[in-house]
C-alpha positions in Angstrom: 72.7 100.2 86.9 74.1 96.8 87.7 76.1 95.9 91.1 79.6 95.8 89.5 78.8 99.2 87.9 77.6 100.8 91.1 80.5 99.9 93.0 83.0 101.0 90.2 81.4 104.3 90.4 81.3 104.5 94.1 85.1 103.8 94.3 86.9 105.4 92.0 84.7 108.7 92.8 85.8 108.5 96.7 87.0 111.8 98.2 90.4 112.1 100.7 89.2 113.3 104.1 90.2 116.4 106.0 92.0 114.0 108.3 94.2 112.5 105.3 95.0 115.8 103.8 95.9 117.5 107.3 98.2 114.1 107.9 99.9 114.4 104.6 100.3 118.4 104.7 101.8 117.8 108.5 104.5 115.6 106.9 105.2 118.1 104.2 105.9 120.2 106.1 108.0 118.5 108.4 110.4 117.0 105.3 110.6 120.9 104.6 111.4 122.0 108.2 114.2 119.3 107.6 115.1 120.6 104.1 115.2 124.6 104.4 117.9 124.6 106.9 120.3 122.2 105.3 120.0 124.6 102.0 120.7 127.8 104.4 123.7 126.1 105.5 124.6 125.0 102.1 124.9 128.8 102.1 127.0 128.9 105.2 124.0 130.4 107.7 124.7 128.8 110.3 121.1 129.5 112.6 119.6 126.6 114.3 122.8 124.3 113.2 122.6 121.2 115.9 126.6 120.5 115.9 129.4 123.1 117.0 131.2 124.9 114.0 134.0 122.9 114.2 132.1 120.0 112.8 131.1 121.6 109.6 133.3 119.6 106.7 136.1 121.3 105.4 136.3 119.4 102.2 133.4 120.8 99.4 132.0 118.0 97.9 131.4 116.4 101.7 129.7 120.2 103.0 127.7 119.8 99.6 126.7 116.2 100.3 126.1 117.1 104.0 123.9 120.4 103.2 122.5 120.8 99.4 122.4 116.9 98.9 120.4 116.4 101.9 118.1 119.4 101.5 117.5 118.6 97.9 117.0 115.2 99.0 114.4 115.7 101.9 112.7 118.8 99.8 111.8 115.8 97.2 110.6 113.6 99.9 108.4 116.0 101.5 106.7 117.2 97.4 106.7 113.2 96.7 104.3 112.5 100.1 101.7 114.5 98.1 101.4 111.1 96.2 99.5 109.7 99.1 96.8 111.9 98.8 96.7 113.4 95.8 95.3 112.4 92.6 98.9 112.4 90.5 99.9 109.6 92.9 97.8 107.5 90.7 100.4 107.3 88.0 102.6 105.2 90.7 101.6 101.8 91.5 99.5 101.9 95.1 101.9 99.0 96.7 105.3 101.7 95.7 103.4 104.3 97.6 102.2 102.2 100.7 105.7 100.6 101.0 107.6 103.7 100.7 105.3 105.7 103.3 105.4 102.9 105.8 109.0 102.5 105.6 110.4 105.8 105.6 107.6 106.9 108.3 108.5 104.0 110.5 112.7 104.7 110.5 112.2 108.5 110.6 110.0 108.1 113.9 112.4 105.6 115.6 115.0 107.8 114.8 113.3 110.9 116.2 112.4 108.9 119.5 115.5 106.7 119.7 117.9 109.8 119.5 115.4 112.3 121.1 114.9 109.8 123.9 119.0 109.5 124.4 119.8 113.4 123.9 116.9 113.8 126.7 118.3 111.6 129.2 122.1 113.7 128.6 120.0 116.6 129.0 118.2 115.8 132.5 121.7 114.3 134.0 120.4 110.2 133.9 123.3 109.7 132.0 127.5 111.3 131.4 128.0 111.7 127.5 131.4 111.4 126.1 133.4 114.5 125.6 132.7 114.3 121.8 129.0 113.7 122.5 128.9 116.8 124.9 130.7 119.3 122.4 127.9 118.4 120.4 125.1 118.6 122.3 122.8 122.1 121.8 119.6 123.5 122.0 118.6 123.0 118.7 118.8 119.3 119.1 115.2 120.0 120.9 113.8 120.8 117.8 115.1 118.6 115.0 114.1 115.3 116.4 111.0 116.2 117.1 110.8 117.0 113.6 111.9 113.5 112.8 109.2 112.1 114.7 106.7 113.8 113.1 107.7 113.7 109.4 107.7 109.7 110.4 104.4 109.5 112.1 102.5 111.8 109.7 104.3 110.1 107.0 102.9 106.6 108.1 99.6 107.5 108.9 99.3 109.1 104.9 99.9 105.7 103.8 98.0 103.8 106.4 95.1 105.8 105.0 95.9 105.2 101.2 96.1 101.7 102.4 92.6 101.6 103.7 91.1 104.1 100.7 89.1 101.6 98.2 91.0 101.6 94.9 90.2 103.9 92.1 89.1 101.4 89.5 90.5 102.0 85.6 90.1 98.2 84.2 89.0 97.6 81.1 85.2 97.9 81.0 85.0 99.3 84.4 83.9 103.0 84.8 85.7 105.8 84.1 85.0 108.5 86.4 84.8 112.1 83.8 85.7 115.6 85.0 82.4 116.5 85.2 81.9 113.6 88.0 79.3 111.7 84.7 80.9 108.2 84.3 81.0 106.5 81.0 82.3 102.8 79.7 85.4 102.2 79.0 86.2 100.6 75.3 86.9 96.9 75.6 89.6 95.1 73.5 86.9 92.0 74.0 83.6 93.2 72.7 82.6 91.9 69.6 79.4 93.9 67.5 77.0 91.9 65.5 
């Protein structure tokens, strides 16, 4: 088997680590720890909301916006992050992935540290919040930005690791990996029989 050959094999045929799965599952699950509550309170639950009950939008569309549109929103987020480490994510081009990952990882955990950081400081004393800041300001805020944090950082990391996974080759006359893990040449536009 020639060079060229072995190393198509060898990369379209490597396998996501533990490590990559458990990161990608981790920010799963945080976009749904995001989403499930905004779709309770689209029914008007209100458990674990972070504001006071005077804050909840009076007028429908902005309540369906604020609730179902962002739990609808986030619950696709959290199922599209499978594309970093699952094989369907091969249908979207690796660049879209990587981009999208580092993006929205990065401004999720800034956001979950940045506001985190500031709620903490109110919370010790360090520093006086406004009274509209203060009305606002409950328990449950201890829990969502730590959620932010961690959607973001998992979120990276998945596509820092797609980033550094070798690319599944499908070229023309490279190797095409078969279900049975044989690999077999592809047809070439080029070849010409005598």
């Amino acid at each position: 088997m020639s060079k060229a050959r072995e190393d198509a094999a060898s990369a379209s045929e490597v396998p996501i680590s533990r490590w990559e799965r458990a990161v990608g599952y981790c920010a799963v699950i945080a976009g749904l720890a995001y989403a499930l509550p905004h779709l309770w309170w689209g029914l008007g639950i209100m458990i674990a909301y972070p504001d006071t009950p005077e804050s909840v939008p009076d007028v429908a569309w902005q309540r369906m916006v604020a609730f179902w549109g962002m739990g609808a929103a986030s619950t696709l987020a959290a199922l599209a992050t499978t594309a970093l480490f699952r094989p369907w994510g091969d249908f979207f081009p690796r660049w879209l992935r990587i981009g999208a990952g580092l993006i929205g990882g990065t401004g999720l955990a800034l956001w979950g540290l940045g506001y985190g950081y500031l709620r903490f400081f109110v919370a010790v004393g360090r520093v006086e919040p406004s009274a509209e800041v203060a009305a606002s300001f409950g328990p449950w805020n201890f829990y969502w930005y730590p959620v932010f944090f961690i959607w973001g950082a998992s979120l990276a990391l998945a596509a820092l690791h797609l980033r550094h996974r070798p690319r599944r080759l499908s070229a023309p006359g490279a190797d095409v990996p078969q279900s049975d893990g044989r690999n077999r040449r592809a047809p070439s536009t080029i070849e010409v029989k005598p």
